[in-house]
ZADO-1210 file (C-alpha; in nm, 4 decimals, padded with zeros to 6 digits):
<atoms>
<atom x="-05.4683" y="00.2963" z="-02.9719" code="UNK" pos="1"/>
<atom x="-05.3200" y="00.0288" z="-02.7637" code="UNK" pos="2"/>
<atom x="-05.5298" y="-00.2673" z="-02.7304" code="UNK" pos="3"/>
<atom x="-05.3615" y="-00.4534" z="-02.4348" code="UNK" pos="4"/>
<atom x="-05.4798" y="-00.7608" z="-02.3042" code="UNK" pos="5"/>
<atom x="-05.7712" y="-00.7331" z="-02.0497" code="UNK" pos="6"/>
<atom x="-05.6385" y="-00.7672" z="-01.6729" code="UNK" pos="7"/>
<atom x="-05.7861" y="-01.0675" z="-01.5140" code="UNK" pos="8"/>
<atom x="-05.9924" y="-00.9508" z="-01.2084" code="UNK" pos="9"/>
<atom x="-05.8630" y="-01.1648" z="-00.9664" code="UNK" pos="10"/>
<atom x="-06.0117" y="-00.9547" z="-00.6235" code="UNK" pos="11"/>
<atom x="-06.3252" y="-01.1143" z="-00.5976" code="UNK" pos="12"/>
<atom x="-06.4532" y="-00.9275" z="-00.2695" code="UNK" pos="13"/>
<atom x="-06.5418" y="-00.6823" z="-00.5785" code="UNK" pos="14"/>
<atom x="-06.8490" y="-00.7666" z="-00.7801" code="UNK" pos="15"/>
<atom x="-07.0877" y="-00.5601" z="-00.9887" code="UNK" pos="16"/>
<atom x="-07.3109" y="-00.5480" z="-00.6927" code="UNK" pos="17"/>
<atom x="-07.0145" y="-00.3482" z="-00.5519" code="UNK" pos="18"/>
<atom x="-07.1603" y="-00.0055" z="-00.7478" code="UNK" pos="19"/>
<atom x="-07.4266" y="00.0145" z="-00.5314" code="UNK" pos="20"/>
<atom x="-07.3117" y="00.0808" z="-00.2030" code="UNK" pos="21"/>
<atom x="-07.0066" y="00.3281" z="-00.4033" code="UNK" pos="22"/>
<atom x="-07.2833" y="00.5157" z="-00.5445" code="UNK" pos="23"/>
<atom x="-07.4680" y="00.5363" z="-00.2724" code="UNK" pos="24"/>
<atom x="-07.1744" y="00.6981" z="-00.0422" code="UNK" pos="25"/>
<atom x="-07.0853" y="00.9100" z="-00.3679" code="UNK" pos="26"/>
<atom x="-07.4330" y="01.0446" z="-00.4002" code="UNK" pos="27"/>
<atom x="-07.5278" y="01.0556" z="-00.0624" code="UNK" pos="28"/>
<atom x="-07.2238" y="01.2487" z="00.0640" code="UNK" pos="29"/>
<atom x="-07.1540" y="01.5165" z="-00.2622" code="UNK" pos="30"/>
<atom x="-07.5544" y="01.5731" z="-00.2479" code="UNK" pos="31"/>
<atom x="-07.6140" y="01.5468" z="00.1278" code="UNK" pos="32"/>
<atom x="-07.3621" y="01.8477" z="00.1531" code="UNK" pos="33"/>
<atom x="-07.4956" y="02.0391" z="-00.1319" code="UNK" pos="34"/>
<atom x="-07.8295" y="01.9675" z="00.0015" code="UNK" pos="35"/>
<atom x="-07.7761" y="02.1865" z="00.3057" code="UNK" pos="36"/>
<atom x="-07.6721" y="02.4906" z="00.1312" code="UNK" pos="37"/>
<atom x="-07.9650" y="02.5015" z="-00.1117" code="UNK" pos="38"/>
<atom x="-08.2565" y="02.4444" z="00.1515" code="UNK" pos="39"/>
<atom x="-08.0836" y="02.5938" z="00.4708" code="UNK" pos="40"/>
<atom x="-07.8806" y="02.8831" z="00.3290" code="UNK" pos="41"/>
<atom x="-07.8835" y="03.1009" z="00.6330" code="UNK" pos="42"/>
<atom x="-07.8137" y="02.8394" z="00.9042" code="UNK" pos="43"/>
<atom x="-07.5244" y="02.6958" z="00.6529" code="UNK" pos="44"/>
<atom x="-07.3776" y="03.0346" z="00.6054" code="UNK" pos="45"/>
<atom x="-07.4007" y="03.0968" z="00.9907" code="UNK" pos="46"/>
<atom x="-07.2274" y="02.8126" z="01.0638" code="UNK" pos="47"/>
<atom x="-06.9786" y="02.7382" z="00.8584" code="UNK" pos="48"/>
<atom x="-06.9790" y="03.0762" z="00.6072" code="UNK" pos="49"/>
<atom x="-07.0930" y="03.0943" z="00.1920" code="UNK" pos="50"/>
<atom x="-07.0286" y="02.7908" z="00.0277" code="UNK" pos="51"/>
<atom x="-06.7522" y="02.8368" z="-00.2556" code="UNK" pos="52"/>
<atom x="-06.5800" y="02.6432" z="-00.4906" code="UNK" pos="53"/>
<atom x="-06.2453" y="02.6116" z="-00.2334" code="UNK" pos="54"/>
<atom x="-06.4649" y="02.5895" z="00.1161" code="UNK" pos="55"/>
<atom x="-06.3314" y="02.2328" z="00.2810" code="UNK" pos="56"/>
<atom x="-06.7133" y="02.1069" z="00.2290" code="UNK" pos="57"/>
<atom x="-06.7351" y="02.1861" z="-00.0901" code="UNK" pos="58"/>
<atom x="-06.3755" y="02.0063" z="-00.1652" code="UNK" pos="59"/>
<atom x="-06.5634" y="01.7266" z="00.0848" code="UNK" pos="60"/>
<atom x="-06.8018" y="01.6752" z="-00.1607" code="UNK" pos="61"/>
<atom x="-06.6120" y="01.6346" z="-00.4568" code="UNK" pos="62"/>
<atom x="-06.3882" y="01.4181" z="-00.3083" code="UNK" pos="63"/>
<atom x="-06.6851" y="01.1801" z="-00.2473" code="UNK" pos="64"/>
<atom x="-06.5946" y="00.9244" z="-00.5180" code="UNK" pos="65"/>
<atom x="-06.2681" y="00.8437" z="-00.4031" code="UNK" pos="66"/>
<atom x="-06.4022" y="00.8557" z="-00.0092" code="UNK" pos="67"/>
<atom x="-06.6455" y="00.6160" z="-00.1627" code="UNK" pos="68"/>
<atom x="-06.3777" y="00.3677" z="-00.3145" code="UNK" pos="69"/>
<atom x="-06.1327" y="00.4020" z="-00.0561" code="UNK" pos="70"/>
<atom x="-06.4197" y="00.2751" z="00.1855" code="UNK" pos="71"/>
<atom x="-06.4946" y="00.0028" z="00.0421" code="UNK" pos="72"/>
<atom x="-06.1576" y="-00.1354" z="-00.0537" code="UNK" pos="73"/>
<atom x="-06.0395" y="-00.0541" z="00.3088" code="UNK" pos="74"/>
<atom x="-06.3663" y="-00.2941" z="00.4315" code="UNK" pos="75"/>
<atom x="-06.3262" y="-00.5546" z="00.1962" code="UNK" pos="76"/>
<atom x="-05.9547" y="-00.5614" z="00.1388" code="UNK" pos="77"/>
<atom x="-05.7710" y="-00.3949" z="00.4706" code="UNK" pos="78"/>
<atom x="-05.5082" y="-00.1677" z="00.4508" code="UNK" pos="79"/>
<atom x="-05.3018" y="-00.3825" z="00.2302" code="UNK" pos="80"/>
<atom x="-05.5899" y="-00.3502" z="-00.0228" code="UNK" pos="81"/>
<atom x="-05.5905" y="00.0211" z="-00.0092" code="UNK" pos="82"/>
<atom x="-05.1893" y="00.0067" z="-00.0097" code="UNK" pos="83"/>
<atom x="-05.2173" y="-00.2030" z="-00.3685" code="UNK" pos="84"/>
<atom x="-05.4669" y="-00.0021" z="-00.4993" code="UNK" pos="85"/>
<atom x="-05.3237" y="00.2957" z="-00.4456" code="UNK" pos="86"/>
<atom x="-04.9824" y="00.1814" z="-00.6644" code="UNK" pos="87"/>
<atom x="-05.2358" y="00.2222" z="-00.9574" code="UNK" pos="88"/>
<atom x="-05.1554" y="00.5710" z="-00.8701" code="UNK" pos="89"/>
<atom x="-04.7907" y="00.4856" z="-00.9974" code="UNK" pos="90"/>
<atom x="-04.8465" y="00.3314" z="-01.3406" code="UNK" pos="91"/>
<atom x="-04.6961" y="00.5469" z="-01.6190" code="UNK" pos="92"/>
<atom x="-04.7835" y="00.3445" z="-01.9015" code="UNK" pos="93"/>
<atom x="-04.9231" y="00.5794" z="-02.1421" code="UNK" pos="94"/>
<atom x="-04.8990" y="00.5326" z="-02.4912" code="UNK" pos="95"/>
<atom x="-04.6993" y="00.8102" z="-02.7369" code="UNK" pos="96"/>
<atom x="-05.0354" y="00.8913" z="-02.9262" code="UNK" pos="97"/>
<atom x="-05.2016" y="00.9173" z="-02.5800" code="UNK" pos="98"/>
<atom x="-04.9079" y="01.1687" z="-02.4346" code="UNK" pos="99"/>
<atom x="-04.9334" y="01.4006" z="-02.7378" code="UNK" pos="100"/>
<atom x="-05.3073" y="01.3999" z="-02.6753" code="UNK" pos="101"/>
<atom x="-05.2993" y="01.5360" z="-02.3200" code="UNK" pos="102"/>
<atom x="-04.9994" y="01.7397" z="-02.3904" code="UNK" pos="103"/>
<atom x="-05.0994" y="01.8792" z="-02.7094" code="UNK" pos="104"/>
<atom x="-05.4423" y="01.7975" z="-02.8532" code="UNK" pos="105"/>
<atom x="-05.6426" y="01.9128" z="-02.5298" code="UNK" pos="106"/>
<atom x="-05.5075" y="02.2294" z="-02.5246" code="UNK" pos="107"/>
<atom x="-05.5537" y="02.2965" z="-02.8985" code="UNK" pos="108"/>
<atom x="-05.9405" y="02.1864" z="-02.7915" code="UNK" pos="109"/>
<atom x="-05.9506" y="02.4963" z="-02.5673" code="UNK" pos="110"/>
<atom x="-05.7553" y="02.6935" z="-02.7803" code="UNK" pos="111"/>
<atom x="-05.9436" y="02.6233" z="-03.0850" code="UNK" pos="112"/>
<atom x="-06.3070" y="02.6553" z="-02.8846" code="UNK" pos="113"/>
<atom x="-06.1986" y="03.0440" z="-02.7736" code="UNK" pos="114"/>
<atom x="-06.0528" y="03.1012" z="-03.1063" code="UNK" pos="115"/>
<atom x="-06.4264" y="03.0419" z="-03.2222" code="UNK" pos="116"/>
<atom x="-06.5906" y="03.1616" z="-02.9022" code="UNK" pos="117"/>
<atom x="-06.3870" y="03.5116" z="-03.0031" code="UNK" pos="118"/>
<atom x="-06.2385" y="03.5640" z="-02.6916" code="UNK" pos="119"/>
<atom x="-05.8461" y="03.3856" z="-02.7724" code="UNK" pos="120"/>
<atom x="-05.6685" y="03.6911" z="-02.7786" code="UNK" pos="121"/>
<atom x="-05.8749" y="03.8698" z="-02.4950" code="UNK" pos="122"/>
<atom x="-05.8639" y="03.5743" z="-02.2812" code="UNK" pos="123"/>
<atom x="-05.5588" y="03.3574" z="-02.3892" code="UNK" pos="124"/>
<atom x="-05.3999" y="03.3927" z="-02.0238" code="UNK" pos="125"/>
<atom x="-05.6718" y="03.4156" z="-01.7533" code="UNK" pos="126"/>
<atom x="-05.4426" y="03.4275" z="-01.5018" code="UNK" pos="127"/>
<atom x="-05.3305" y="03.8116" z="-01.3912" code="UNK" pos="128"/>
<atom x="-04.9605" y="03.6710" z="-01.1865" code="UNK" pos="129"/>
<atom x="-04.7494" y="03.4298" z="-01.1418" code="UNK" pos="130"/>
<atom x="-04.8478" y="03.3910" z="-00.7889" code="UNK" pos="131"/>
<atom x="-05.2311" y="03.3516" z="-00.8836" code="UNK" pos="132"/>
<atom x="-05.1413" y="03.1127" z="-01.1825" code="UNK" pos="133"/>
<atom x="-04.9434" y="02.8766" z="-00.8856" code="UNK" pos="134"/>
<atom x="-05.2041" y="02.9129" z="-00.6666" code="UNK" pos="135"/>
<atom x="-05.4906" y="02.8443" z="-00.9466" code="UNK" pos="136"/>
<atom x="-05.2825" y="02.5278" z="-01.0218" code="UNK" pos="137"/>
<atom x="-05.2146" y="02.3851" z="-00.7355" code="UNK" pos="138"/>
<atom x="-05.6119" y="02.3993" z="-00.6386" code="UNK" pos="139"/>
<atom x="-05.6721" y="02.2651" z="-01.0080" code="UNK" pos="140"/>
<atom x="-05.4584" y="01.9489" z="-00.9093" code="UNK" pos="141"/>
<atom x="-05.6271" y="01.8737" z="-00.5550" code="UNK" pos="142"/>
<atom x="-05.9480" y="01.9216" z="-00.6343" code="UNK" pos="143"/>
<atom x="-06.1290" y="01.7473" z="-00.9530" code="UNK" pos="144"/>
<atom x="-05.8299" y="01.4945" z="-01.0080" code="UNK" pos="145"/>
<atom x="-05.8961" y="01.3294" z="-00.7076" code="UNK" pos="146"/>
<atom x="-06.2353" y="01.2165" z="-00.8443" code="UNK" pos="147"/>
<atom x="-06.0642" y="00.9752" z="-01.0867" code="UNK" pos="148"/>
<atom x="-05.9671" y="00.7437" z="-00.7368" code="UNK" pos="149"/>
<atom x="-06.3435" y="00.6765" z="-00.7479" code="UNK" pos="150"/>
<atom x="-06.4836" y="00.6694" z="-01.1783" code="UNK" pos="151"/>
<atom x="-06.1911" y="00.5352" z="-01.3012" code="UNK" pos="152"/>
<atom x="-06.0341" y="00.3744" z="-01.0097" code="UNK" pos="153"/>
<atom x="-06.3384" y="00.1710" z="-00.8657" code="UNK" pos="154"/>
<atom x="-06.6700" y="00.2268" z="-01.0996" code="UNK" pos="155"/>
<atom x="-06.5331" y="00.1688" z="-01.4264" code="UNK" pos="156"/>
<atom x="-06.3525" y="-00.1512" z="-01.4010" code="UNK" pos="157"/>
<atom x="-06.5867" y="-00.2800" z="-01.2052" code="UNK" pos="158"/>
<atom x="-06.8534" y="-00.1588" z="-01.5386" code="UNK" pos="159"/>
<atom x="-06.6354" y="-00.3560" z="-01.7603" code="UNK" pos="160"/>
<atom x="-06.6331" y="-00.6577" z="-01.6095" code="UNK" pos="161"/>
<atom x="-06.9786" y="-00.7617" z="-01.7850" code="UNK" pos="162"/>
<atom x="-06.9881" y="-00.4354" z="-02.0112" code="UNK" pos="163"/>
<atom x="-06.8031" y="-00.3379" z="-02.2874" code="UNK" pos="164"/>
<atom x="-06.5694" y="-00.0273" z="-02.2820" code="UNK" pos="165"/>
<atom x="-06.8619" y="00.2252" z="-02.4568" code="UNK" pos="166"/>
<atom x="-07.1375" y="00.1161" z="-02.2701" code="UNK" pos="167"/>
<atom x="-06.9205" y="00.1001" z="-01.9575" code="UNK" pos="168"/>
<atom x="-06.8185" y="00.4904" z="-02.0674" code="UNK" pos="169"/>
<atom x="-07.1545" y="00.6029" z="-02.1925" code="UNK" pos="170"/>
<atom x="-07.3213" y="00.4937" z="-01.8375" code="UNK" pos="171"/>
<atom x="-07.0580" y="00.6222" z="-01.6482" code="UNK" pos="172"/>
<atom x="-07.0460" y="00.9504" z="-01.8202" code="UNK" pos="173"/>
<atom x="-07.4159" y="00.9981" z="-01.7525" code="UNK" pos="174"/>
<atom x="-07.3989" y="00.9330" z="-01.3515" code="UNK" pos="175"/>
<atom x="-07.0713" y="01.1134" z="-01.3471" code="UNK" pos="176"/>
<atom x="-07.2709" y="01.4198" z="-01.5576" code="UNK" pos="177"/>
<atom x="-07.5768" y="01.3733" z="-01.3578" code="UNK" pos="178"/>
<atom x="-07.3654" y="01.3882" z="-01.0161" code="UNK" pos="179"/>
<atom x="-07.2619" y="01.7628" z="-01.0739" code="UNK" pos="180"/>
<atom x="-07.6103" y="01.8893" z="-01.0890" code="UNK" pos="181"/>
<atom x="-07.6287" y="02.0306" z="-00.7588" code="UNK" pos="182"/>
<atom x="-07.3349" y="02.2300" z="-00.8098" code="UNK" pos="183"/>
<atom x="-07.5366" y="02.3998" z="-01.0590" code="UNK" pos="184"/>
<atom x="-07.8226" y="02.5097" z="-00.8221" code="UNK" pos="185"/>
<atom x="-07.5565" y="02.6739" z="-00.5857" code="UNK" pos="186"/>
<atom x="-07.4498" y="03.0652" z="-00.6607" code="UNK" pos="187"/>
<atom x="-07.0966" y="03.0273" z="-00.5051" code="UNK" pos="188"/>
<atom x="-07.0171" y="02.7646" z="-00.7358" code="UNK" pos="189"/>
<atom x="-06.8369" y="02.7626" z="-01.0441" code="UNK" pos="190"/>
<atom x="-07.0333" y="02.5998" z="-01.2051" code="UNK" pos="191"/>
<atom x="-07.3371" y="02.8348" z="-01.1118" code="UNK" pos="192"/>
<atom x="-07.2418" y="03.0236" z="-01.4340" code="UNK" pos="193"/>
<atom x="-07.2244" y="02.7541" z="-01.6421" code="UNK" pos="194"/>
<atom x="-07.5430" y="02.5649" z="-01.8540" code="UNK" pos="195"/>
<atom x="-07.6071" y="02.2217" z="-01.7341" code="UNK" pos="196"/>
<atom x="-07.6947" y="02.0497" z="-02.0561" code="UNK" pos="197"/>
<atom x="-07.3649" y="02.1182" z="-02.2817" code="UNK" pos="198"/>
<atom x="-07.1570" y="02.0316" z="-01.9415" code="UNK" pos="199"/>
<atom x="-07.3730" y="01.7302" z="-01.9266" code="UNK" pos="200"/>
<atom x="-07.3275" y="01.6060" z="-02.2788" code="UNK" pos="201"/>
<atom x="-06.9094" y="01.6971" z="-02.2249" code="UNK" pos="202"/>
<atom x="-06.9253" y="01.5168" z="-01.9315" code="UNK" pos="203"/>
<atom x="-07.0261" y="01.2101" z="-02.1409" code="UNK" pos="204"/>
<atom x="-06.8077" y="01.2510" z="-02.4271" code="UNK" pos="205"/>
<atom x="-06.5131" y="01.3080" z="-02.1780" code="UNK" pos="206"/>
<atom x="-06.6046" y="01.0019" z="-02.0398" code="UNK" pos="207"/>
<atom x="-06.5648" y="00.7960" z="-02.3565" code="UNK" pos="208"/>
<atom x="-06.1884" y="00.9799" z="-02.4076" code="UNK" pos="209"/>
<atom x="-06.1602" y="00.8405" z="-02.0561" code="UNK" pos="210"/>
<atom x="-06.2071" y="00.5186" z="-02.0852" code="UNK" pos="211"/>
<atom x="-06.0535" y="00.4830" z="-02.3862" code="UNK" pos="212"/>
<atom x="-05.6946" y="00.6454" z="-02.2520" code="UNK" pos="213"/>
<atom x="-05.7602" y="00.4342" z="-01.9107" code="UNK" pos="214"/>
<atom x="-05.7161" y="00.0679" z="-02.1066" code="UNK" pos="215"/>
<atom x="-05.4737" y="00.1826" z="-02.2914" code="UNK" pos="216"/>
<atom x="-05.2594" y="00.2612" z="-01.9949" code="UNK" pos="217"/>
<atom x="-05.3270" y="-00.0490" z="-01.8283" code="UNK" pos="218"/>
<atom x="-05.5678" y="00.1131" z="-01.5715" code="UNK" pos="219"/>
<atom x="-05.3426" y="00.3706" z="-01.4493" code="UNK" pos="220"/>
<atom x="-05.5137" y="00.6150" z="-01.2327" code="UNK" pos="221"/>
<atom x="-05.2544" y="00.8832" z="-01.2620" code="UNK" pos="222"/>
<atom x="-05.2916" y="00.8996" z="-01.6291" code="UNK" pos="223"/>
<atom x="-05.6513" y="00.9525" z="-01.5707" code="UNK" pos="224"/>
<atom x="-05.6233" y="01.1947" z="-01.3213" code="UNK" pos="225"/>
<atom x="-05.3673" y="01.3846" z="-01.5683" code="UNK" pos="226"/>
<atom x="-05.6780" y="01.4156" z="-01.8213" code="UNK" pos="227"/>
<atom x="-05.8545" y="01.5209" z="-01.5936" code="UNK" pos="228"/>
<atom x="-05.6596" y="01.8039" z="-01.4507" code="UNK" pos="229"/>
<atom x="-05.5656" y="01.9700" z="-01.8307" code="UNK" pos="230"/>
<atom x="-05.9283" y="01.9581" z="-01.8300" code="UNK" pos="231"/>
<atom x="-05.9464" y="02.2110" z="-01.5711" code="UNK" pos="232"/>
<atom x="-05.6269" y="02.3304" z="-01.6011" code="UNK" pos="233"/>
<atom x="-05.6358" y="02.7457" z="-01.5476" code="UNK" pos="234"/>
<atom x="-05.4134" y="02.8365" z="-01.8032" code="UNK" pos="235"/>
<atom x="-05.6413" y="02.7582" z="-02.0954" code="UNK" pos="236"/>
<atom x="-05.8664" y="03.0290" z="-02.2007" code="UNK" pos="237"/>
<atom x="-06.2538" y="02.9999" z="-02.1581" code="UNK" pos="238"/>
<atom x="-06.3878" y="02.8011" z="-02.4841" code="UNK" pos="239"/>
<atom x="-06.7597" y="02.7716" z="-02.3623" code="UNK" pos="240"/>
<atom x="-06.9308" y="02.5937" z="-02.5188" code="UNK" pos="241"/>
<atom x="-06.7298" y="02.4925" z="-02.7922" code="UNK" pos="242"/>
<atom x="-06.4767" y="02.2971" z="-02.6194" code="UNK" pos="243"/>
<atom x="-06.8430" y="02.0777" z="-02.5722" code="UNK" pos="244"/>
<atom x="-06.9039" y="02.0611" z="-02.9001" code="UNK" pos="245"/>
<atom x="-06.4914" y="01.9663" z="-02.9748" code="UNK" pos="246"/>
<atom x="-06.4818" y="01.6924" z="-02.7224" code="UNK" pos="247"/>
<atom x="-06.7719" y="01.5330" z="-02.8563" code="UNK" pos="248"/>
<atom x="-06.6092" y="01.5427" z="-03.1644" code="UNK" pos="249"/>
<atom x="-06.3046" y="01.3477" z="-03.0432" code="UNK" pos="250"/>
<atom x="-06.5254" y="01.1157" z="-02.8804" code="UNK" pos="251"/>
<atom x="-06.6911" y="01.0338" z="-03.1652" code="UNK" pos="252"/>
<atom x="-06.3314" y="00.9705" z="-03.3638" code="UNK" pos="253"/>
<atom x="-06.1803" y="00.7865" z="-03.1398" code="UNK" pos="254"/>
<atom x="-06.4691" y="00.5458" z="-03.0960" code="UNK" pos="255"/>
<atom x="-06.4168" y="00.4917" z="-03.4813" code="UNK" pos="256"/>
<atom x="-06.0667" y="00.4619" z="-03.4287" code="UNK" pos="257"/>
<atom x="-06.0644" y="00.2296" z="-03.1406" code="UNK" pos="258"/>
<atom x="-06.4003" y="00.0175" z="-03.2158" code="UNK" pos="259"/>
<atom x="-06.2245" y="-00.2485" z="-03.1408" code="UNK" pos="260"/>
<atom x="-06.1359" y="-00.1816" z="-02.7840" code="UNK" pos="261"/>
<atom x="-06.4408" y="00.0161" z="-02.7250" code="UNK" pos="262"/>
<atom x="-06.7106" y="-00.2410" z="-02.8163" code="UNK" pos="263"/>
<atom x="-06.5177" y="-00.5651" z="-02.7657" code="UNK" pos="264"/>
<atom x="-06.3631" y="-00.6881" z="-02.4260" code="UNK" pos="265"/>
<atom x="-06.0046" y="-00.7129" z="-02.5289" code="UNK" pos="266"/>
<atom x="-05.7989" y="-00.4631" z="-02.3806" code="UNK" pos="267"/>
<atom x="-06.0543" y="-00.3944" z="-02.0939" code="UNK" pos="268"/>
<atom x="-05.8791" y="-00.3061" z="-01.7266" code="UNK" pos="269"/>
<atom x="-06.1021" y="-00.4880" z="-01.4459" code="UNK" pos="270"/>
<atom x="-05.8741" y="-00.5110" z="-01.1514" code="UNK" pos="271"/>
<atom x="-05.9458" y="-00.3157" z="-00.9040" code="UNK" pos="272"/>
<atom x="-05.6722" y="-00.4227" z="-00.6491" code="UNK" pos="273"/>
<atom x="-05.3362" y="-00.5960" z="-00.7713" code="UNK" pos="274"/>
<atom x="-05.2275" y="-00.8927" z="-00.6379" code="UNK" pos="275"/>
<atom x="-04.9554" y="-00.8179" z="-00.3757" code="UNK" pos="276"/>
</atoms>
């Protein structure tokens, strides 16, 4: 893995302290909605109709994170700090290994978790038409990528700037797990179906394949948002919970294989916004 040089945080306005008030609007927002629909149901539903996974609320709340970042870089940095921030959106530096991971060895994760879940030649295209796997896509790539303005983007350099990359990931992975629990509590949600604890303990290890791929490509957002899209991408088949137990393998791995990175501060990104 590439071990590039950390990136001197040079934007002051953004300390440690700056966490708080990001998970505070990240938290308050994502659960303040959610909130609503588990102890008003009926005045929610009157109002504004069954919460689902693609009602504008519910796509509200999970763009909390970045709503949170963009906030606070706006206040402490104007629009010419959002502006440079946002070019992070524009950094393709992703290492070979690193490209034939999310183009290759993620899907082979799902592929190999339904082979053993049974269900790979059953379910090995979810989709029914081409019009539903566009449409499946395109709400795959708005929704949960967006998050990645806010973990990656804002929380986890600003982690790394006293923490090394592991404990930076292992933290973040269990407020980003812990975040998603009231999607859990919520019928019309996907993840209604799902069990919290092996999502929780993915959640972790994803964020340790995260951070890991996020140095390496000099703290480019995009590349983190592409994880996190083939994540939820709709064309692999449902691996539950194996694809759990597979990530956590890789996790594992590449902390051996990148100890270096992982649990020394060479290599970590802590710029939030560039220089102009």
């Amino acid at each position: 893995m590439s071990t590039q040089t950390a990136a001197i945080a040079t934007d002051t306005p953004f300390r440690l302290r700056a966490i708080a008030p990001f998970l505070l609007i990240t938290f308050g927002l994502a659960w303040g909605i959610l909130a609503l629909f588990i102890f008003l149901p009926d005045l929610m539903t009157g109002l504004v109709g069954p919460l689902t996974g693609n009602h504008p609320l519910f796509f509200l709340a999970v763009y909390a994170p970045a709503i949170a970042a963009l906030g606070i870089i706006a206040v402490r940095s104007g629009p010419g700090g959002v502006r440079r921030f946002l070019t992070r959106l524009t950094i393709l530096d992703c290492p070979r290994p690193w490209t034939v991971f999310l183009l290759v060895g993620l899907p082979l994760v799902f592929y190999a978790g339904a082979a053993l879940n049974g269900n790979l030649f059953t379910d090995a295209f979810p989709l029914e038409s081409i019009p539903a796997l566009a449409a499946a896509l395109l709400l795959s790539a708005v929704k949960g990528p967006v998050e990645e303005l806010g973990w990656r983007g804002f929380a986890l350099p600003l982690l790394q700037r006293r923490l090394a990359p592991f404990w930076s990931a292992l933290i973040l992975g269990l407020v980003w797990g812990f975040w998603h629990l009231p999607a859990f509590l919520l019928s019309g949600t996907q993840q209604s179906s799902w069990e919290f604890a092996p999502f929780f303990a993915g959640t972790v290890a994803i964020s340790v394949i995260a951070t890991s791929l996020f140095n390496a490509s000099r703290g480019s957002i995009l590349v983190a948002a592409v994880l996190h899209f083939q994540l939820m991408n709709p064309v692999w088949p449902d691996a539950r919970p194996y694809d759990t137990y597979l990530l956590l393998g890789v996790a594992a791995v590449l902390v051996v294989l990148d100890r270096r990175t992982m649990f020394g501060r060479r290599g970590s990104v802590t710029e939030i916004v560039p220089e102009g």
